[in-house]
C-alpha positions in Angstrom: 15.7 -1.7 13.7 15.4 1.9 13.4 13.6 1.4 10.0 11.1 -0.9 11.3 10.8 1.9 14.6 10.3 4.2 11.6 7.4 2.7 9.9 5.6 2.0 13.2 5.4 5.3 14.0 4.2 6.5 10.6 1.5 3.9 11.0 0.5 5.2 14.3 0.4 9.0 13.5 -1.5 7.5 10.6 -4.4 6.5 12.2 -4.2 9.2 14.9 -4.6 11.0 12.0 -8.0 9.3 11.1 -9.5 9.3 13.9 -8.6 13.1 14.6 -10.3 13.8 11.2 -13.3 12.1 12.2 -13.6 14.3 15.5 -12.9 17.8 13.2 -16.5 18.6 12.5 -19.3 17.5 14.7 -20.9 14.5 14.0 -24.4 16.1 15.0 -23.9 17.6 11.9 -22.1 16.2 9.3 -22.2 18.0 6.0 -20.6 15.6 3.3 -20.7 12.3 2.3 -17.3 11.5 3.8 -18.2 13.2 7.1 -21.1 11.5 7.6 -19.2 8.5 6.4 -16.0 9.5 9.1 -18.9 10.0 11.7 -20.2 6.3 10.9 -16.1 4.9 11.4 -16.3 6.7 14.8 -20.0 5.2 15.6 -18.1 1.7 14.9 -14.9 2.4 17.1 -17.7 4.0 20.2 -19.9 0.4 20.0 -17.0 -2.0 19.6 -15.1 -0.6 22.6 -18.5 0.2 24.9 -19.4 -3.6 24.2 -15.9 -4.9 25.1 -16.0 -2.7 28.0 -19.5 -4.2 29.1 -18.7 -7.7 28.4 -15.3 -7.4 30.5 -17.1 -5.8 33.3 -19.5 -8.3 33.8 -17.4 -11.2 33.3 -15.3 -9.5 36.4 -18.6 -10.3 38.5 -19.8 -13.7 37.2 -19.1 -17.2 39.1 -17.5 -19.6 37.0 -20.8 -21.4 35.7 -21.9 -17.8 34.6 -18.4 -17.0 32.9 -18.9 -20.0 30.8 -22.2 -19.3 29.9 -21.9 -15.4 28.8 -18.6 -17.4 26.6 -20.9 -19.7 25.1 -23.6 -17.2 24.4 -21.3 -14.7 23.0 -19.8 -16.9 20.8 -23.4 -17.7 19.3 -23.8 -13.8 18.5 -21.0 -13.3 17.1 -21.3 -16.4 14.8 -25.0 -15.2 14.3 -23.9 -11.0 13.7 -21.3 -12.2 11.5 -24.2 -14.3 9.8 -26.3 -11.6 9.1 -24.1 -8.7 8.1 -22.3 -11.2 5.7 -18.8 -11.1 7.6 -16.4 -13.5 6.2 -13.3 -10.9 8.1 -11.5 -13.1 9.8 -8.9 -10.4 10.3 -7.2 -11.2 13.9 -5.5 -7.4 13.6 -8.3 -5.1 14.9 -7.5 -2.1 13.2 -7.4 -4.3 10.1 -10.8 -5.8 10.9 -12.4 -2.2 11.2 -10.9 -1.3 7.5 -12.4 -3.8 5.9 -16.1 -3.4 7.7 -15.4 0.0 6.9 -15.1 -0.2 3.0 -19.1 -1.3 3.0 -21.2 1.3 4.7 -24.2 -1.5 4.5 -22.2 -3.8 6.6 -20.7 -1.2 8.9 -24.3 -0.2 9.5 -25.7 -3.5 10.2 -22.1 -4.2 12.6 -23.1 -1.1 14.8 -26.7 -2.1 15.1 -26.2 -5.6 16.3 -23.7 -3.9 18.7 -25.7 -1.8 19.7 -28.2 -4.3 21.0 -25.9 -6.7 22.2 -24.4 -4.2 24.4 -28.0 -3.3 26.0 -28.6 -7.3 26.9 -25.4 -7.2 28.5 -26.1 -4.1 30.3 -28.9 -5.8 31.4 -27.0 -8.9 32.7 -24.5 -6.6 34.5 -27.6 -4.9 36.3 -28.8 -7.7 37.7 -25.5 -10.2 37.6 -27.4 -12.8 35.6 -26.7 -14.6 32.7 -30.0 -17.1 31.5 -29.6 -20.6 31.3 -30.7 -20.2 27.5 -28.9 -18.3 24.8 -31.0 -15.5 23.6 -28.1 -13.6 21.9 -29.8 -13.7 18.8 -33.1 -11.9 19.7 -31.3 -8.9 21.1 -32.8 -7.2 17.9 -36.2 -8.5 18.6 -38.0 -11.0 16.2 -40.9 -8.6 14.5 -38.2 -5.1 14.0 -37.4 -4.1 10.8 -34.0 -3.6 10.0 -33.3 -3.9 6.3 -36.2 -3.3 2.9 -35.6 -4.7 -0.2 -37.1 -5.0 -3.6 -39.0 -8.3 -4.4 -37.0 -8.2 -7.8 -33.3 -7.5 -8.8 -31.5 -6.5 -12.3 -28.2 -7.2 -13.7 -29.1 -5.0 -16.9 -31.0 -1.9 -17.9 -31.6 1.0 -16.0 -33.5 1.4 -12.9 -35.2 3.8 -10.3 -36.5 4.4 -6.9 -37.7 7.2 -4.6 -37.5 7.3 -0.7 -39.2 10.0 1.4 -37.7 11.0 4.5 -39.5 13.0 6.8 -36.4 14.0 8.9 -38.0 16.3 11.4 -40.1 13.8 12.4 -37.6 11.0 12.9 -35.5 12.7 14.8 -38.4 13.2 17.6 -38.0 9.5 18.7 -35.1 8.2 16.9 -31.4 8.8 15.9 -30.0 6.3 13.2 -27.9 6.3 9.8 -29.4 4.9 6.9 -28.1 3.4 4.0 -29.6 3.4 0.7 -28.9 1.9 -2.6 -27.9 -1.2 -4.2 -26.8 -4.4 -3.0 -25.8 -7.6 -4.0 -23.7 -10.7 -3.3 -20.9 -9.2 -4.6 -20.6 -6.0 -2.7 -23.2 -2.5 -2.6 -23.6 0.7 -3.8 -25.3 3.6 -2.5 -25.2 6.5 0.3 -25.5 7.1 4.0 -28.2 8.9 5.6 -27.4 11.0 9.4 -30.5 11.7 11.1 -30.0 13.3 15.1 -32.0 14.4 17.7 -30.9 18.7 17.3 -32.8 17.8 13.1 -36.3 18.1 14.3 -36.9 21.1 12.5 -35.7 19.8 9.0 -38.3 19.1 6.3 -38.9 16.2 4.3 -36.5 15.0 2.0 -37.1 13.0 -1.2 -33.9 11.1 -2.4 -34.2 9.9 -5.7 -31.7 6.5 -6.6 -30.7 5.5 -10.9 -28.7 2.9 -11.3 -27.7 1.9 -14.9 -26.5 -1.5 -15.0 -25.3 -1.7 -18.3 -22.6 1.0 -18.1 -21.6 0.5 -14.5 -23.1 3.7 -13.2 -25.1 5.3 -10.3 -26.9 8.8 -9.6 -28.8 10.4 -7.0 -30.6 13.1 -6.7 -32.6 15.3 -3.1 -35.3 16.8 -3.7 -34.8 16.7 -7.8 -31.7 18.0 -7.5 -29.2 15.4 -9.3 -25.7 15.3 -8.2 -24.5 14.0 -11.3 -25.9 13.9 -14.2 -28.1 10.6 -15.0 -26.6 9.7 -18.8 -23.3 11.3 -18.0 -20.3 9.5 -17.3 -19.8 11.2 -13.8 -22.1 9.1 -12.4 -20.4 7.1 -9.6 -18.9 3.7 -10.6 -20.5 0.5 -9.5 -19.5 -3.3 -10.9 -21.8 -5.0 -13.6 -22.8 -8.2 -14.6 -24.1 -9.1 -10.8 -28.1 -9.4 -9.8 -28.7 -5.9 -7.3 -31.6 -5.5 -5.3 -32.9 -1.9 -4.1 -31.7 -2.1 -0.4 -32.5 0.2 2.5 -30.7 -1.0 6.1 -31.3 1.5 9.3 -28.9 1.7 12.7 -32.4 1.4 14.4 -35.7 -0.2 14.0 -38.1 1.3 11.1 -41.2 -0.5 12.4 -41.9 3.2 13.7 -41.0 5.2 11.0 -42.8 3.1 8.4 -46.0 3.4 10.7 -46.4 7.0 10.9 -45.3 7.1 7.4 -41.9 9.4 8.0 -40.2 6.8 6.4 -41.9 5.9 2.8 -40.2 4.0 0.0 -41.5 3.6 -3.4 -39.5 1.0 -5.8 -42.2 1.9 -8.0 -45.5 0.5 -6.9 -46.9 4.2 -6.6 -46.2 7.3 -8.8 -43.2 8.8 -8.6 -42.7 12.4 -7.1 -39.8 13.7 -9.5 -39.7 12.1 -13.0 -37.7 9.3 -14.2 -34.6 10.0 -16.0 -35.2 9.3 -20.1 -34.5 5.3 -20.7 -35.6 4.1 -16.7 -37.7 2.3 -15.5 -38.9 1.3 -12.0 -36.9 -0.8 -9.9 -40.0 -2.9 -9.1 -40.9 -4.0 -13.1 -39.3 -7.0 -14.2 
């Protein structure tokens, strides 16, 4: 007994922990990789509770025909989020269920945006204490937003480039979203997470520059030129082989905007690039 007391309160101090590590810096203005990425685990946890929260409240308020309705209907967006973000946790244990979202940026982005969305249609049901006779869970994103970009082509060999430009500054006048950027495919992705708030209206744009070498397992990146490992070198960060990856760009929030006024442009290689290729890449757009 006392053993099992034992290792239930190491688990609990363990994710008090967590989250108390997540709330250390400010999330306005996350430095790191693995703040932005702590920030992103807290975004989750703030959505998934504000959306239980919502859906409990207006359940308290419904007559039984409504009850069974907003049941029905939010079944059907779950079965359709799960869909999309490419869910197959079936994890009953919640914590459990975030920890495994958690280990794919990609999906924890898409998880928080169709949250996100959800939440606002049921914040509009609660407003008016209505829940419509058809189930329109699934446009809660809207049919014509952009979401996700990805290349027309994917490799499983050689070695590949891309470019994005973010103009941050003018983002952040309208929008506040994470982006991730990289690699995907059906077997899992690579690639890095983006923080863009409202306080970032003064930044500059940003060029990030993405090589993935598919025959040794290995991705760089680069801001502004600047490489953070070295393409050829063996510090480049690890990523699986022998699976077909597409360039891949997801967003918390609409890009319809930011690809209109151009503060959002990404180049697989159709246009010159703005920094040069490393020796032996190509453009993630050839064949």
């Amino acid at each position: 007994m006392m053993r099992r007391l034992f290792f239930c309160l190491m688990f609990g101090l363990l994710m008090a922990n967590t989250a108390l590590a997540a709330k250390a810096f400010d999330c306005d203005n996350p430095v790191s990789d693995d703040e932005i990425a702590a920030c992103l685990n807290t975004e989750l946890r703030d959505s998934d509770k504000k959306i239980n929260e919502t859906y409990k409240a207006l359940m308290n308020k419904l007559d039984a025909a409504a009850k069974d309705r907003l049941r029905k209907e939010q079944r059907s967006w779950l079965k359709y989020r799960d869909g999309a973000c490419k869910l197959d946790n079936k994890e009953s244990n919640r914590e459990k269920w975030f920890q495994k979202i958690l280990q794919d940026h990609k999906q924890t982005v898409c998880v928080v945006r169709f949250t996100r969305a959800r939440t606002e249609q049921l914040d509009t049901m609660l407003a008016s204490l209505t829940v419509p006779d058809n189930d329109d869970a699934q446009n809660a994103l809207g049919d014509n937003d952009r979401y996700e970009i990805s290349s027309s082509v994917s490799h499983s060999k050689g070695k590949w480039y891309y470019e994005v430009l973010v103009n941050v500054g003018e983002i952040a006048k309208s929008a506040e979203t994470t982006l991730w950027l990289g690699a995907s495919s059906s077997y899992g992705n690579t690639g890095r997470l983006f923080n863009i708030r409202r306080k970032d209206v003064k930044q500059s744009i940003v060029r990030l520059g993405f090589g993935f070498d598919f025959d040794n397992g290995k991705y760089f990146q680069h801001t502004n030129g600047t490489w953070l490992k070295p393409p050829g070198s063996a510090e480049g960060f690890d990523m699986k082989t022998g699976h077909k990856y597409s360039a891949y760009i997801t967003s918390s929030v609409a890009m319809n905007p930011m690809l209109a006024n151009k503060s959002l442009q990404i180049n697989f290689g159709e246009q010159p690039f703005a920094y040069p290729m490393p020796n032996g890449y190509r453009p993630f757009i050839e064949k």
